[in-house]
N, C-alpha and C positions, 0 to 999 in steps of 0.2 A: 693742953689738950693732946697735942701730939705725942707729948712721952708718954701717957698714958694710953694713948692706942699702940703703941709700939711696944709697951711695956704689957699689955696684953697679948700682943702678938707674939712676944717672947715667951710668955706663961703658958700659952695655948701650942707653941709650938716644942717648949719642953713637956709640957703633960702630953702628948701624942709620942714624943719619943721616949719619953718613961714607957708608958704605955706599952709601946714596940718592945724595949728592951722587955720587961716584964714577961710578957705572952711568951717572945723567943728563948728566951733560959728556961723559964717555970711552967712553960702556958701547956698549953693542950696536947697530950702525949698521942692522944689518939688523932691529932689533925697531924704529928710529925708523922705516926706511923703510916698515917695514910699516904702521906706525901714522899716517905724514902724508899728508896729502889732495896728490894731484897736481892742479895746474892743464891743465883739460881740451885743450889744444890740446899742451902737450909733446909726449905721444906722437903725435898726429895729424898726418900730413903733408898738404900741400892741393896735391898734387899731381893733375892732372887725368889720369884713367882713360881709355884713349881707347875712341871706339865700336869696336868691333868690326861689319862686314859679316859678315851670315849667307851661310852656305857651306850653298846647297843639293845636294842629294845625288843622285843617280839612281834613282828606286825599283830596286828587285831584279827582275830578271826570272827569272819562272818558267815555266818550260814545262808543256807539258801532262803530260809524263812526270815528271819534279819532283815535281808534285802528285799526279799518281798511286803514285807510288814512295812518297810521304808517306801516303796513304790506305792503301796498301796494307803498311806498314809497321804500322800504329798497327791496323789490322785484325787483323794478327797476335796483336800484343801483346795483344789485348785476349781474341781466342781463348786466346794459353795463361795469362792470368787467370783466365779462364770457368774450364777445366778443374781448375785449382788446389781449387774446393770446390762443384763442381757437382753436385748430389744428395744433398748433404749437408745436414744440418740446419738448415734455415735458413727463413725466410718467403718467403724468393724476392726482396727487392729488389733483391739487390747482383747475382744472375742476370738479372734483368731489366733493369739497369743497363747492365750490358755487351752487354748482347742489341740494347737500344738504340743503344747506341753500333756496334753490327757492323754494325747493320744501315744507319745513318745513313752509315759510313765504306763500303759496298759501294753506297747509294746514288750516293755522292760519285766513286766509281771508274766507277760506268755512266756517271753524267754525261759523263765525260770521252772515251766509247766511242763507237762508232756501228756503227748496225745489228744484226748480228746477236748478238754478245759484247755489245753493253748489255741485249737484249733478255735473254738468258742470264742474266745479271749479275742483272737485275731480277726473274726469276726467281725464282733464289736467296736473295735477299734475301724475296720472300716466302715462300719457306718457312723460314725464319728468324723470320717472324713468325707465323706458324702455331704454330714451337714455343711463342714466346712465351706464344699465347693459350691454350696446352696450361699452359704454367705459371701460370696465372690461376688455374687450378681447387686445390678444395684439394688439401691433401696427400695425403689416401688417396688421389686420385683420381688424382694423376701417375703416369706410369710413367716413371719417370727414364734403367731402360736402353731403350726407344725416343727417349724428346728425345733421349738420349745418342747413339743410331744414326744419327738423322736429324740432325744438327749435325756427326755426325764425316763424313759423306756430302756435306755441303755446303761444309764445311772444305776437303775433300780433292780437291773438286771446284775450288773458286777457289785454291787453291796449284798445283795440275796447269795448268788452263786459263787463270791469269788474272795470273799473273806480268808485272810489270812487263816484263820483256825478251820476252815472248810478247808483248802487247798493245802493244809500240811501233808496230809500223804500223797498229791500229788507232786509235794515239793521234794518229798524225800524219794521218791520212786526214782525222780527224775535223775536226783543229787546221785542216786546210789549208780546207776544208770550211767552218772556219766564218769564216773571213778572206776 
């Protein structure tokens, strides 16, 4: 019984080392490649990069309508924001946020005006902050449908009078004016 456990132990311990031997001469090329250290320059070519000359560019020219069409665009947007939860339960920053920004974006519009439509414009714009200072006070104390009357009044006013395609020749008077 004993030589024959022994005598298995011997079988089993040359089929493991056949085994070894086998894999190491023949075995897996792709387990040696992974396993040997490449000398750093094979893969690296020393081929010289050439400089590259910078390619400068034109700025963008924008006109004065451009920018107002962009003011008066992002104006909009931010009005039918406003509307989306305006009087509703809220502390008021994200209405004052926007209020901010109308008013910043109808400043930006006068800028580009002259005369009488900037004066308008400017107008406008403070009573826009008027509501503002109406939404300072607390809560009981707003009356949300007058801000709400006097916003949709001033709304309805710079979409009527103050369209891009209305204010082009006061855009170019102004442009020419300031050249």
């Amino acid at each position: 019984m004993q030589n024959s456990r022994e005598y298995l132990k011997r079988v089993m311990v040359l089929v493991c080392l056949g085994i070894f031997v086998t894999v190491g001469f023949s075995g897996c090329a792709t387990l040696r490649r992974k396993f040997t250290r490449k000398k750093a320059g094979e893969d690296t070519k020393q081929d010289v990069m050439p400089v590259l000359q910078p390619i400068e560019y034109a700025a963008p020219v924008h006109t004065p309508l451009d920018t107002y069409q962009t003011h008066y665009a992002v104006w909009r947007a931010y009005f039918n924001d406003l509307w989306e939860d305006f009087g509703k339960k809220s502390n008021g920053k994200r209405e004052n946020f926007i209020l901010t920004q109308v008013v910043a974006k109808m400043n930006g519009m006068a800028d580009l005006l002259s005369g009488e439509p900037q004066a308008k414009l400017q107008a406008l714009a403070v009573q826009v902050q008027d509501v503002m200072a109406q939404l300072d006070k607390p809560e009981g104390v707003r009356r949300y449908d007058l801000l709400k009357s006097a916003l949709r009044k001033v709304e309805a006013e710079v979409r009527r009078s103050f369209k891009p395609d209305v204010m082009k020749k006061n855009l170019q008077a102004g442009h020419e004016a300031a050249h």
